[in-house]
LOPAMAR-302421 format. One record per atom (N, C-alpha, C): y, z, x. Coordinates in steps of 0.1 Angstrom, whole numbers, padded with zeros to 4 digits, always signed. Last residue first. Layout:
N
YZX/...
END
This chain:
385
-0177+0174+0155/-0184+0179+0145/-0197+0185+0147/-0163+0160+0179/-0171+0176+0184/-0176+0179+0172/-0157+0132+0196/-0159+0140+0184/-0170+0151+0184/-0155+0122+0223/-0148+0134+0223/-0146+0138+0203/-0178+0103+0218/-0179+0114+0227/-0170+0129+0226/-0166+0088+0199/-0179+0096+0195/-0180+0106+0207/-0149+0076+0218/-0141+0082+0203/-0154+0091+0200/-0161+0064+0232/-0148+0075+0242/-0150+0087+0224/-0176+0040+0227/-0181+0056+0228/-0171+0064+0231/-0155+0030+0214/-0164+0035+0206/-0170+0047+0213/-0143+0022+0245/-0132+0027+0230/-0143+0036+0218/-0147+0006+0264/-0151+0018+0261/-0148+0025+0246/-0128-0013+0268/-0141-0020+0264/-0153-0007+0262/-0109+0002+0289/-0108-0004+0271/-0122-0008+0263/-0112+0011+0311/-0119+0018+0301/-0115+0012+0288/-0090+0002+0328/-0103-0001+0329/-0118+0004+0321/-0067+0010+0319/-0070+0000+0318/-0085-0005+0318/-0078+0045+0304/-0074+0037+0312/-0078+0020+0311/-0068+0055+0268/-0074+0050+0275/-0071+0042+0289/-0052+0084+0263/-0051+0066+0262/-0063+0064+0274/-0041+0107+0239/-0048+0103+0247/-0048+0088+0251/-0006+0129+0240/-0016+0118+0233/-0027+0113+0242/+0015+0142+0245/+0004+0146+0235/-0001+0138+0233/+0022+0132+0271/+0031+0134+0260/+0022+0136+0250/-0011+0117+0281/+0004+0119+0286/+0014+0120+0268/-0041+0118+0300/-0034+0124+0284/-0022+0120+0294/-0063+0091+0303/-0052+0095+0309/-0047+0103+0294/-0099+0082+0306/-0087+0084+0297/-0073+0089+0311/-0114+0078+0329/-0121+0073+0318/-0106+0072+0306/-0115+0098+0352/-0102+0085+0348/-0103+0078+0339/-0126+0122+0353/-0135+0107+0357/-0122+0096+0356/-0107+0135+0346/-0110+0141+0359/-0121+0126+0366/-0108+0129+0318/-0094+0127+0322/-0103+0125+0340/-0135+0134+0305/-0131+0124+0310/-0120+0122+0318/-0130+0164+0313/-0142+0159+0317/-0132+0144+0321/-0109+0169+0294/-0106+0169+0307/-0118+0167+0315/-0123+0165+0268/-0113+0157+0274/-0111+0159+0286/-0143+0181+0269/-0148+0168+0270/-0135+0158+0271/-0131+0204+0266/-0135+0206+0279/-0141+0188+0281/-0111+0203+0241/-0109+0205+0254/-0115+0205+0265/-0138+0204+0229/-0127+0193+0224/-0119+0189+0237/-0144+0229+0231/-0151+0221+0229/-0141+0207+0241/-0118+0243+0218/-0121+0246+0233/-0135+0234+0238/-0123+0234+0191/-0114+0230+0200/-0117+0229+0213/-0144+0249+0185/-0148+0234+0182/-0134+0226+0194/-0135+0275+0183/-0152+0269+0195/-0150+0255+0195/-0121+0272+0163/-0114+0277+0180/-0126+0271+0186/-0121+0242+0146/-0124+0259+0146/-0116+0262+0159/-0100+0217+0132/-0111+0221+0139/-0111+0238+0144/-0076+0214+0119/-0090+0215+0112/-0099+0221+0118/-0067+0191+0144/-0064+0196+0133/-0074+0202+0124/-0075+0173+0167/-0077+0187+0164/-0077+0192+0152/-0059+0148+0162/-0074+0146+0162/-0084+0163+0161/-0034+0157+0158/-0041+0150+0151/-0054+0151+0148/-0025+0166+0189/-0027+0178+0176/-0034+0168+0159/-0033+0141+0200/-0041+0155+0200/-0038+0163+0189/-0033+0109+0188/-0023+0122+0192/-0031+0130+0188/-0040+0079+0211/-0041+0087+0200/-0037+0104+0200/-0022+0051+0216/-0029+0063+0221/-0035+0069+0205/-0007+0026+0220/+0005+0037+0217/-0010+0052+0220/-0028+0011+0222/-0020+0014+0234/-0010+0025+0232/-0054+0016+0204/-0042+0008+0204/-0034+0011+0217/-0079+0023+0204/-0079+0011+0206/-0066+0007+0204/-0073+0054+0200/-0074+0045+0215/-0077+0032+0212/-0065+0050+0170/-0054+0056+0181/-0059+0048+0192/-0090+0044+0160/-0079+0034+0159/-0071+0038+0169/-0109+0070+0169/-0111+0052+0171/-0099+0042+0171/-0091+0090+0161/-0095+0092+0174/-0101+0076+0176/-0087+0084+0134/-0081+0085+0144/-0080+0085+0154/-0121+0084+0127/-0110+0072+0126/-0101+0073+0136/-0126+0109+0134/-0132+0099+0138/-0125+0087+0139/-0114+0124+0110/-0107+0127+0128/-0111+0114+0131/-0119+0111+0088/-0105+0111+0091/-0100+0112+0106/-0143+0121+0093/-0143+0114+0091/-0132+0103+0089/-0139+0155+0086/-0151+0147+0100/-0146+0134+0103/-0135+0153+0060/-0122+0160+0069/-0129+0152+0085/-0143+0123+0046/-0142+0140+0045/-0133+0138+0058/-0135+0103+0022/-0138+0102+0037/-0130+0118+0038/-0153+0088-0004/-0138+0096-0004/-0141+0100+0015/-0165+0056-0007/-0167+0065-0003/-0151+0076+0000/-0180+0030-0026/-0170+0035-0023/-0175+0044-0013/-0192-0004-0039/-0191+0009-0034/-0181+0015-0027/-0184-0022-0059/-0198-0021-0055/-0200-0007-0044/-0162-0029-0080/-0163-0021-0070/-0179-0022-0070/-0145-0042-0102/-0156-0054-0094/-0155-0042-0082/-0129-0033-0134/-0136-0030-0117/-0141-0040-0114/-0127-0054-0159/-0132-0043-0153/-0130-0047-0139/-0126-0075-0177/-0111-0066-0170/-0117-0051-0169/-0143-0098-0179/-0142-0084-0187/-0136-0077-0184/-0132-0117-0155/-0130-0120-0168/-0128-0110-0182/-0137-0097-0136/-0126-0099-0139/-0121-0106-0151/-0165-0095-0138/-0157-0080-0140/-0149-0087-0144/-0169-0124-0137/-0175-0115-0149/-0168-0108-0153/-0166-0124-0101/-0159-0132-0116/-0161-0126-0124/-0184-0105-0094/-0172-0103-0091/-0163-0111-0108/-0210-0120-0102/-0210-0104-0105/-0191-0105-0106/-0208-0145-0088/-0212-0144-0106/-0203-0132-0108/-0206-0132-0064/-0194-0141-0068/-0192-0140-0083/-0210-0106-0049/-0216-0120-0053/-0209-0125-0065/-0198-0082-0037/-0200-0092-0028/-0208-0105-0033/-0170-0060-0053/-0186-0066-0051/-0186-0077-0048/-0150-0041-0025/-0154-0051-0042/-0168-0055-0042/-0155-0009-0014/-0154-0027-0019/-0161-0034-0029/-0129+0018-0004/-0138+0007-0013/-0138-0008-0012/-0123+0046+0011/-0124+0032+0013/-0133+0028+0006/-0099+0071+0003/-0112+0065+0003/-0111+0053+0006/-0076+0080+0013/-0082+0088+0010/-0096+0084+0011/-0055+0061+0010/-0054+0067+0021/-0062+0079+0022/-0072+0035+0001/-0059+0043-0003/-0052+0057-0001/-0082+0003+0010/-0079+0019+0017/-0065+0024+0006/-0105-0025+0010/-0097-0016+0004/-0093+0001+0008/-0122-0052+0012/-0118-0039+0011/-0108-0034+0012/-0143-0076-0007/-0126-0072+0001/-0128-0058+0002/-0158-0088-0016/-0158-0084-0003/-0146-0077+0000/-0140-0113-0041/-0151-0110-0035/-0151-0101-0019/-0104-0097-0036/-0115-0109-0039/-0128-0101-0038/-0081-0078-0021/-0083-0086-0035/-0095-0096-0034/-0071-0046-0013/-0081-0063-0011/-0087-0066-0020/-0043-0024-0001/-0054-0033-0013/-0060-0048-0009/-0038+0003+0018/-0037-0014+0014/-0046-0020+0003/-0022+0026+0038/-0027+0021+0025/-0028+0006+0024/-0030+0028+0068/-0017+0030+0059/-0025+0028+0046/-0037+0037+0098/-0044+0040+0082/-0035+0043+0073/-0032+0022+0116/-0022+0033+0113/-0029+0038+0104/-0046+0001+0117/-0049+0004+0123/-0041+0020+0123/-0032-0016+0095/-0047-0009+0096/-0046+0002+0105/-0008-0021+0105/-0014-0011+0094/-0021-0007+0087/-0017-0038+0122/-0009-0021+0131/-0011-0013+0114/-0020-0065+0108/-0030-0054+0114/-0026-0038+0122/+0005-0069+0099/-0007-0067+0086/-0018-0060+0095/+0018-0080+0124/+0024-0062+0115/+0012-0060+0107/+0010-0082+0153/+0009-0085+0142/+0009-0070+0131/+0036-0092+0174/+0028-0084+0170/+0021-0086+0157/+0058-0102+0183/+0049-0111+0179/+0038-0103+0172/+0075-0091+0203/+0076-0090+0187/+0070-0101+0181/+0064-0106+0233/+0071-0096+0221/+0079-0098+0209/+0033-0119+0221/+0044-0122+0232/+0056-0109+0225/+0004-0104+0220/+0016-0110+0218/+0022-0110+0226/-0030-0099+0216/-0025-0097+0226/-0010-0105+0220/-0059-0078+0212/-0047-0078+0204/-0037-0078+0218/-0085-0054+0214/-0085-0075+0210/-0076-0079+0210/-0069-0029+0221/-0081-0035+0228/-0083-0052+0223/-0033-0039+0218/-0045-0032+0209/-0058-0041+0217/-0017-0048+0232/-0012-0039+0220/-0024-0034+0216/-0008-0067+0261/-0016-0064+0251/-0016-0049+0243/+0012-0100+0261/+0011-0083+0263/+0002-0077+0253/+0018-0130+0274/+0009-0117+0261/+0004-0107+0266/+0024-0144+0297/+0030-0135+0288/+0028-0131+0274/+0002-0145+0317/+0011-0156+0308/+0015-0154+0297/-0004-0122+0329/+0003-0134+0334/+0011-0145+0326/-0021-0113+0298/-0005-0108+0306/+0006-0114+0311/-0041-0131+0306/-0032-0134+0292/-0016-0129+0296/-0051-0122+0326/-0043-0135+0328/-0039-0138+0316/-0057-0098+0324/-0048-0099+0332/-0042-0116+0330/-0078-0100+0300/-0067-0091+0297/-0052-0092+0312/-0096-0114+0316/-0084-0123+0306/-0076-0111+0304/-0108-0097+0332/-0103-0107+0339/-0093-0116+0325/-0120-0085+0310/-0110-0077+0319/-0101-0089+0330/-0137-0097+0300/-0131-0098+0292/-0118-0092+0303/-0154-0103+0324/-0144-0114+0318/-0130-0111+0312/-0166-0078+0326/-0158-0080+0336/-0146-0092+0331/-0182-0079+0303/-0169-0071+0302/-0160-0071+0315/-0199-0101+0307/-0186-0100+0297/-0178-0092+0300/-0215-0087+0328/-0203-0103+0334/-0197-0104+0322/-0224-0065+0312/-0217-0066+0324/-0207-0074+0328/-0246-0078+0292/-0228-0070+0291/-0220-0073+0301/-0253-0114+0295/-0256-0099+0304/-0238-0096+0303/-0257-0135+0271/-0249-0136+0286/-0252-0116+0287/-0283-0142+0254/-0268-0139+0250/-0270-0134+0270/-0299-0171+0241/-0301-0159+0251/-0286-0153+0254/-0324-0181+0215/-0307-0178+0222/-0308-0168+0231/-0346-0178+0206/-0339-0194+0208/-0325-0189+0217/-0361-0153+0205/-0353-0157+0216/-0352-0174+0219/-0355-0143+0183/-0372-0154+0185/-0365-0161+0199/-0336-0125+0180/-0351-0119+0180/-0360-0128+0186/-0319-0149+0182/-0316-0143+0194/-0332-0131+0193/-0323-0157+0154/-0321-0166+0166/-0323-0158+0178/-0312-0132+0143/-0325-0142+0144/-0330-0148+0157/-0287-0135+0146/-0293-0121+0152/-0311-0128+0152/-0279-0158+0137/-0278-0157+0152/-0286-0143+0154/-0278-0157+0108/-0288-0164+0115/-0285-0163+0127/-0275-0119+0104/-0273-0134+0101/-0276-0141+0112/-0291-0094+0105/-0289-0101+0090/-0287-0119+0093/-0267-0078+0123/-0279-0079+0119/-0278-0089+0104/-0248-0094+0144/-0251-0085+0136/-0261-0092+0127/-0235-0094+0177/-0247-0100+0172/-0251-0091+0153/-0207-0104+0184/-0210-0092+0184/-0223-0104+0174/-0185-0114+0212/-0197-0116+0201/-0206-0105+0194/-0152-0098+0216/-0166-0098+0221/-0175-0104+0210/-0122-0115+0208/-0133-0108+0205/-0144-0110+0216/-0087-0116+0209/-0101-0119+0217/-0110-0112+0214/-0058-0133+0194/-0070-0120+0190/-0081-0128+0198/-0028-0140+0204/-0042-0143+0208/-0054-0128+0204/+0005-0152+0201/-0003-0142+0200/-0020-0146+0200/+0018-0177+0199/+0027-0164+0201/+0017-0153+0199/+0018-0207+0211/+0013-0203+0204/+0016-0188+0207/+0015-0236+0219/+0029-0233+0214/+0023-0220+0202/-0008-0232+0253/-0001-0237+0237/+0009-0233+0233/-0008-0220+0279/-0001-0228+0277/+0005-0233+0260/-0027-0203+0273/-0015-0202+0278/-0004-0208+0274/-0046-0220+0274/-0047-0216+0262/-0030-0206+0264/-0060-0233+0298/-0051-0239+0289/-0043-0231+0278/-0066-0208+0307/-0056-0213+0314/-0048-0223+0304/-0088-0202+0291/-0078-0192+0293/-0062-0199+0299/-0105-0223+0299/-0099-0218+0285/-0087-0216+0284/-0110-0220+0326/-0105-0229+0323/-0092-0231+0312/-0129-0192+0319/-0111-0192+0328/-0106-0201+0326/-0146-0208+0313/-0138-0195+0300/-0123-0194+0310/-0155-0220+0329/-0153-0227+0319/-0142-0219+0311/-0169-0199+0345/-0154-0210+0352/-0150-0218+0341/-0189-0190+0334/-0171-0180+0338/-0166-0189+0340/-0196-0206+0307/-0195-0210+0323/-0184-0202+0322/-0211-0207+0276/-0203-0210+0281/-0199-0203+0294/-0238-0197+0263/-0232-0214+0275/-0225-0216+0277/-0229-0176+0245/-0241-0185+0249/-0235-0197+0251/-0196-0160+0246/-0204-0167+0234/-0216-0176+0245/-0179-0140+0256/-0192-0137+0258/-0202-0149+0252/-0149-0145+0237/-0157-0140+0253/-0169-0138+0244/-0136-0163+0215/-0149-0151+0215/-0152-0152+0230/-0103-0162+0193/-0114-0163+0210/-0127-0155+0211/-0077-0173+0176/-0089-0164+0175/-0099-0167+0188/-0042-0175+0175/-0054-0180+0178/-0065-0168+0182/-0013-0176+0159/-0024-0167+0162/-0036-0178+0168/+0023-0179+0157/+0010-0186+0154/+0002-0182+0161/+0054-0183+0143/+0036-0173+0145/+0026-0179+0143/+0067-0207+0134/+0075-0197+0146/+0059-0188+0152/+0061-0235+0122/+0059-0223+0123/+0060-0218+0134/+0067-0259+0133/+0069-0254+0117/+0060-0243+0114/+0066-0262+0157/+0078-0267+0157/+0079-0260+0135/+0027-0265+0155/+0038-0265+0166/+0051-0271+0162/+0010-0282+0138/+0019-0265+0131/+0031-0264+0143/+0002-0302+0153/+0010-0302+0140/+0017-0290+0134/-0006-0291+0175/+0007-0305+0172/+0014-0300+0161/-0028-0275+0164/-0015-0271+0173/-0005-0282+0171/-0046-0296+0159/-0039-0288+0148/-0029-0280+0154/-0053-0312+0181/-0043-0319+0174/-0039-0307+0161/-0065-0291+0191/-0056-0294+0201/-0050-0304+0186/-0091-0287+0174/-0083-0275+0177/-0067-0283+0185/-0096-0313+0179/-0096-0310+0164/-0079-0298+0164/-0109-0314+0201/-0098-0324+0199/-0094-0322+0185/-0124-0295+0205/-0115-0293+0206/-0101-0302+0205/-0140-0290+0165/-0139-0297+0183/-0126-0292+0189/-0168-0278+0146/-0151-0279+0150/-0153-0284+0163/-0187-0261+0128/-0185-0275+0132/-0171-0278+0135/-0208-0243+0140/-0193-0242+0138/-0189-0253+0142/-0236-0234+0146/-0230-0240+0131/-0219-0241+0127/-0240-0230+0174/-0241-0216+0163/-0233-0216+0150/-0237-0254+0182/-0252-0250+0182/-0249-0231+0171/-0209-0259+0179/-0220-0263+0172/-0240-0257+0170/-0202-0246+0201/-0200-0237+0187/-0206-0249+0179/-0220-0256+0223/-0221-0245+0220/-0218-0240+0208/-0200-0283+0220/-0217-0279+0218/-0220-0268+0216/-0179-0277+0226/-0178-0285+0209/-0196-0281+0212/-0157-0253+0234/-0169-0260+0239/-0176-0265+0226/-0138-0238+0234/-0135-0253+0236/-0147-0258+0235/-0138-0210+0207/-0140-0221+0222/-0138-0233+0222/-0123-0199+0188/-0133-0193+0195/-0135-0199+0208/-0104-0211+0169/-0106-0211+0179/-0120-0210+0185/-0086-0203+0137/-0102-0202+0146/-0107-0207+0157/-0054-0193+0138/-0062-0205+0140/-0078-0194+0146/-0030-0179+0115/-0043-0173+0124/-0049-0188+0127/+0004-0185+0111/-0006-0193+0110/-0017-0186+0120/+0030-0169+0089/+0025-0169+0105/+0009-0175+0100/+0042-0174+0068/+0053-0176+0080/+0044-0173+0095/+0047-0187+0034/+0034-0188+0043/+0042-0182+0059/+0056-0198+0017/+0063-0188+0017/+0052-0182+0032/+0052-0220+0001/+0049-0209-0004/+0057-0193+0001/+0062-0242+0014/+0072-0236+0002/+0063-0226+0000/+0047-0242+0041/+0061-0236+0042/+0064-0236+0028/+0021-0247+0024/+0022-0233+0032/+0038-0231+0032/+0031-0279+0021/+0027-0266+0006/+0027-0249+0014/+0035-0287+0049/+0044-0287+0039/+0043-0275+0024/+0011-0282+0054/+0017-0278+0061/+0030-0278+0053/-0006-0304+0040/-0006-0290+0034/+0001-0281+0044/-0002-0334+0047/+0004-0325+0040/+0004-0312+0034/-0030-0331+0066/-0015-0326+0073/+0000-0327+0065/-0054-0309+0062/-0046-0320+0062/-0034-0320+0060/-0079-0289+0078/-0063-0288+0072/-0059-0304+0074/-0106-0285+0088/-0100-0283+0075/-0088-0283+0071/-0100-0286+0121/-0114-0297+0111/-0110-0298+0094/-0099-0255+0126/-0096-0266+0127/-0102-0276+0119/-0091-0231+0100/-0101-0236+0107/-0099-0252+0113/-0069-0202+0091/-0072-0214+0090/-0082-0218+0101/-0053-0177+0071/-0059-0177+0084/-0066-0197+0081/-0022-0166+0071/-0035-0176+0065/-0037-0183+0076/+0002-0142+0060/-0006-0148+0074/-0017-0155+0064/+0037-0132+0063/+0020-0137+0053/+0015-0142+0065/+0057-0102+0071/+0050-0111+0076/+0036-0116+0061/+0077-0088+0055/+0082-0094+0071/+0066-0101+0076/+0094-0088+0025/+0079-0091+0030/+0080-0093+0044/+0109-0077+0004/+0111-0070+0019/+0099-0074+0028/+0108-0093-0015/+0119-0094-0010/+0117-0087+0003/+0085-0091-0032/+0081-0096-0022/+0096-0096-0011/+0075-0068-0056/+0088-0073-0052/+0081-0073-0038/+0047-0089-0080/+0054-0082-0064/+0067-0078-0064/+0047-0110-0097/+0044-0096-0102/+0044-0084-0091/+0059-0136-0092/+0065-0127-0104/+0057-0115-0105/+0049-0135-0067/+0060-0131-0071/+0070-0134-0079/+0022-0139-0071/+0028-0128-0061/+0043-0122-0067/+0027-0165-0086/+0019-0149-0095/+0025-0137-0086/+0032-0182-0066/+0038-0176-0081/+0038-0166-0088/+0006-0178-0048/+0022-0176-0048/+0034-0171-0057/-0014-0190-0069/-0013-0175-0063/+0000-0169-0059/+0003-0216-0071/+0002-0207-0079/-0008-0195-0080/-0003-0225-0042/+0010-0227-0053/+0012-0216-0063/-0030-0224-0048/-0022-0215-0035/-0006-0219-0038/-0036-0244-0065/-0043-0233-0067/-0036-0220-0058/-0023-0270-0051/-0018-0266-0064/-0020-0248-0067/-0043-0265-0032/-0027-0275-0030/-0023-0264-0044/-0072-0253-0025/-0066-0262-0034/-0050-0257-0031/-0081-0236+0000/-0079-0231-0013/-0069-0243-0019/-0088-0238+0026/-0099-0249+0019/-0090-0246+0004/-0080-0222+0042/-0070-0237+0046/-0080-0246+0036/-0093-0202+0042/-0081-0201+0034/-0078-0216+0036/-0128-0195+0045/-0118-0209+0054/-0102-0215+0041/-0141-0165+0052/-0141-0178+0045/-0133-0185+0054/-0108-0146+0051/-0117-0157+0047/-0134-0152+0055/-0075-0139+0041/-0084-0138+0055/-0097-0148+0042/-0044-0135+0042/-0051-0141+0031/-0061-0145+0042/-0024-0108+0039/-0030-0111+0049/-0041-0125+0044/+0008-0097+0037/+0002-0102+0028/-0006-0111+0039/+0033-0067+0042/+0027-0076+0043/+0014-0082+0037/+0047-0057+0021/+0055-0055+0033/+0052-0070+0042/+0066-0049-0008/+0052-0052-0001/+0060-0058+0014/+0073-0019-0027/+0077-0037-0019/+0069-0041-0009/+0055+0000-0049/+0059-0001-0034/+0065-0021-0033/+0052+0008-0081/+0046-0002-0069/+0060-0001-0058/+0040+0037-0089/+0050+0036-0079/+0047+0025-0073/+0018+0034-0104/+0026+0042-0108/+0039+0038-0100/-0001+0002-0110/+0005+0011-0102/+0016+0019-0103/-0010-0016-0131/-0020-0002-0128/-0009+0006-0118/+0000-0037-0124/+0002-0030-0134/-0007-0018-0139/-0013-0046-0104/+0002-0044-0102/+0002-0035-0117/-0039-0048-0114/-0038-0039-0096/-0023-0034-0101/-0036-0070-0128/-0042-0058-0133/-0037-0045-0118/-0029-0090-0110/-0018-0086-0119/-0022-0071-0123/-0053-0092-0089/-0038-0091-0089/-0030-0090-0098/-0075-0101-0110/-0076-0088-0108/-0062-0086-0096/-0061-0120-0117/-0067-0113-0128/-0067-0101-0121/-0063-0138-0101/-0052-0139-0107/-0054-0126-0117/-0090-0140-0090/-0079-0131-0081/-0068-0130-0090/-0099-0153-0113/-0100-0137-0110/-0097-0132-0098/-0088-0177-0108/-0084-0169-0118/-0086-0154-0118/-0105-0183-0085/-0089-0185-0083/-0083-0175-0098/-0134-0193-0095/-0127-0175-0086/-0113-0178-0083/-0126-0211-0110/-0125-0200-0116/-0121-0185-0108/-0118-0231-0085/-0113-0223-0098/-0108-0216-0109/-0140-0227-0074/-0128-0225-0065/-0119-0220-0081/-0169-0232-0079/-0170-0220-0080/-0150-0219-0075/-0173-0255-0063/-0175-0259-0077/-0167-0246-0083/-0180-0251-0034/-0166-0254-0042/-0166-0251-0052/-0200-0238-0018/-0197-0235-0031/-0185-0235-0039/-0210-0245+0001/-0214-0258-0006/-0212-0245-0016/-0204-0213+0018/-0207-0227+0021/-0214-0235+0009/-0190-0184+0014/-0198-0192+0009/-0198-0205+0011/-0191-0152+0031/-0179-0164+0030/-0192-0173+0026/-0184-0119+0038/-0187-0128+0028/-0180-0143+0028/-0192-0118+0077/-0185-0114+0065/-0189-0123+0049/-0202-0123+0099/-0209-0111+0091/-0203-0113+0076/-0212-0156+0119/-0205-0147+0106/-0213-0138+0099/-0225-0166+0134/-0223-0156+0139/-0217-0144+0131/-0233-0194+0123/-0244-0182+0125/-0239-0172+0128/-0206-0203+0099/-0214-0202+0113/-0221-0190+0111/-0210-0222+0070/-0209-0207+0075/-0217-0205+0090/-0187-0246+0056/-0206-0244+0062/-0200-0229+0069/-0168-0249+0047/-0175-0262+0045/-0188-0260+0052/-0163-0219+0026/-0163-0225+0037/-0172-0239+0038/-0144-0193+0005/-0151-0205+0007/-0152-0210+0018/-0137-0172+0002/-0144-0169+0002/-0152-0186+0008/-0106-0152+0005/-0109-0168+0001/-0121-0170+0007/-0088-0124-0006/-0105-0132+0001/-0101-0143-0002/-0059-0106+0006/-0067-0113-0002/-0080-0124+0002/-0045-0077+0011/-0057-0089+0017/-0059-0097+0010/-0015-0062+0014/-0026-0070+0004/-0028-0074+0008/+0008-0034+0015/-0001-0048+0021/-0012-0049+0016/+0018-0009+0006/+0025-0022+0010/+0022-0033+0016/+0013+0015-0016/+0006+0003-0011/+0015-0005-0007/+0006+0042-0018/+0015+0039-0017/+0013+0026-0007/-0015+0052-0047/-0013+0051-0037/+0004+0043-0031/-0018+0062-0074/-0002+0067-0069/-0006+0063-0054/-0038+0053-0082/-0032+0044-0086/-0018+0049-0078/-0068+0049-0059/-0056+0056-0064/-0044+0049-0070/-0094+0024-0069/-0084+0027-0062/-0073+0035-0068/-0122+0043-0078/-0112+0034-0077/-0104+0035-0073/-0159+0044-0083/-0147+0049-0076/-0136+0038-0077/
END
């Protein structure tokens, strides 16, 4: 499968796959003690970025440019110079309103704040998760908070966007400790906050861990009370929330993710990357040898695809819409559907509406405050295939 070439593409992911160690809790592809490997896989993003651009019938101006990871704040000085370069001699980047690079405390030195502003670099993701230097050590995340607090210094005053990443629910850490968090975390020179729940997935060394019960993960309940107890004191301290994990100050928002979440089109460049062209979702192949090779042989590097039937479009919709605050829109999520299947449709919405689980207003559905941390099942419940 491949990416449509008449898609209408105005944002690019790109992988940076490397890390100085991979915490237990990571799903994604990201490779620990595999420098050696930086630049050549630097050439086959450069490879398989030009080929993308000149494969496209209608390239679009790009809007936004997301460079996720792994640990981006590890990609060579010179090497992210000239990614840069390449963007734009082979982008029109003139209408770009947000880049983002995502970064790890512990890994940035403090001339490369200088190389990010000439690139062109304008909003900074920091990894966060906790204060607590034991705990994210004990699940191989070697960072501190004296690490996390002097890398705020430094970006604070040279960059306007700056994101910080948070995990509620993480093993040992004290409601009174996470409120602590929270309190400080207000306070930084910092314009938006992605909060996640831990999510245990299968495969990596914490799902382990947690089978041979070395780890004991905190009872749903007192998380999702937390998470509800931060969704008000982020508020209080003015981050407004946009999207179930997704909190800014205004117009802070983050544009590279609202077009996900819109199911716009986008391309993802590296090992792992995925990819939407408003029809099918693909990804690249996930082992590095394999990936490099294609790109050296100016092939594909797809390892699988899927075209997303009519079932599977609602689904989406009905998932992204209520995890955002703008809702999700009925004649959308109907569309297609039979008369039986509607009236269906109809009687499990106003089920929930009558529980308070949702609120409809102006054709759309939204979840009540107190129902965010619902969002999956809400979406499978009111799918009627």
């Amino acid at each position: 499968m491949r990416y449509a070439t008449q898609a209408q593409t105005e944002s690019l992911y790109i992988h940076w796959p490397f890390c100085p160690y991979k915490c237990h809790f990571c799903p994604f592809v990201a490779l620990a003690g595999q420098d050696a490997h930086m630049p050549e896989y630097h050439k086959a993003l450069i490879s398989e970025l030009t080929r993308f651009a000149a494969a496209q019938e209608h390239q679009m101006p790009l809007k936004t440019i997301y460079i996720g990871g792994g640990t981006p704040s590890t990609w060579p000085d010179q090497l992210l110079l000239d990614m840069f370069d390449t963007l734009r001699n082979t982008f029109d980047i003139s209408l770009i309103s947000e880049i983002t690079l995502e970064v790890n405390p512990g890994t940035v030195r403090p001339e490369q704040i200088a190389v990010w502003q000439q690139a062109g670099i304008s909003r900074i993701s920091i990894g966060v998760q906790s204060l607590n230097d034991q705990v994210l050590q004990n699940l191989n995340r070697m960072q501190s908070a004296s690490q996390v607090r002097q890398l705020l210094k430094q970006l604070a005053g040279n960059f306007n966007s700056i994101s910080v990443d948070i995990i509620v629910g993480l093993p040992g850490v004290s409601e009174q400790e996470w409120k602590d968090f929270i309190a400080e975390l207000v306070t930084w020179p910092i314009m938006h906050v992605s909060m996640y729940f831990l999510s245990v997935h299968e495969g990596t060394p914490l799902y382990f861990r947690v089978a041979r019960k070395q780890i004991t993960l905190p009872p749903d309940e007192g998380i999702v009370d937390l998470y509800y107890w931060s969704v008000e004191a982020l508020k209080n301290g003015g981050f407004m929330q946009y999207e179930v994990s997704s909190f800014a100050k205004p117009g802070f928002e983050s544009q590279h993710n609202q077009m996900y979440w819109s199911r716009k089109p986008f391309k993802g460049i590296g090992i792992g990357a995925w990819s939407f062209d408003g029809k099918a979702r693909i990804q690249n192949e996930k082992i590095i040898e394999k990936y490099i090779k294609a790109q050296q042989e100016g092939l594909d590097a797809v390892c699988s695809g899927e075209e997303l039937t009519q079932e599977a479009v609602r689904l989406e919709q009905l998932m992204l819409g209520l995890r955002c605050m703008r809702g999700a829109v009925i004649s959308e999520v109907m569309d297609g559907l039979s008369q039986e299947k509607q009236e269906e449709f109809i009687h499990r919405l106003t089920a929930l509406e009558e529980k308070k689980i949702i609120s409809v207003q102006e054709k759309r559905i939204f979840l009540a405050p107190t129902s965010l941390a619902l969002e999956n099942e809400v979406a499978r419940y009111l799918s009627v295939e």
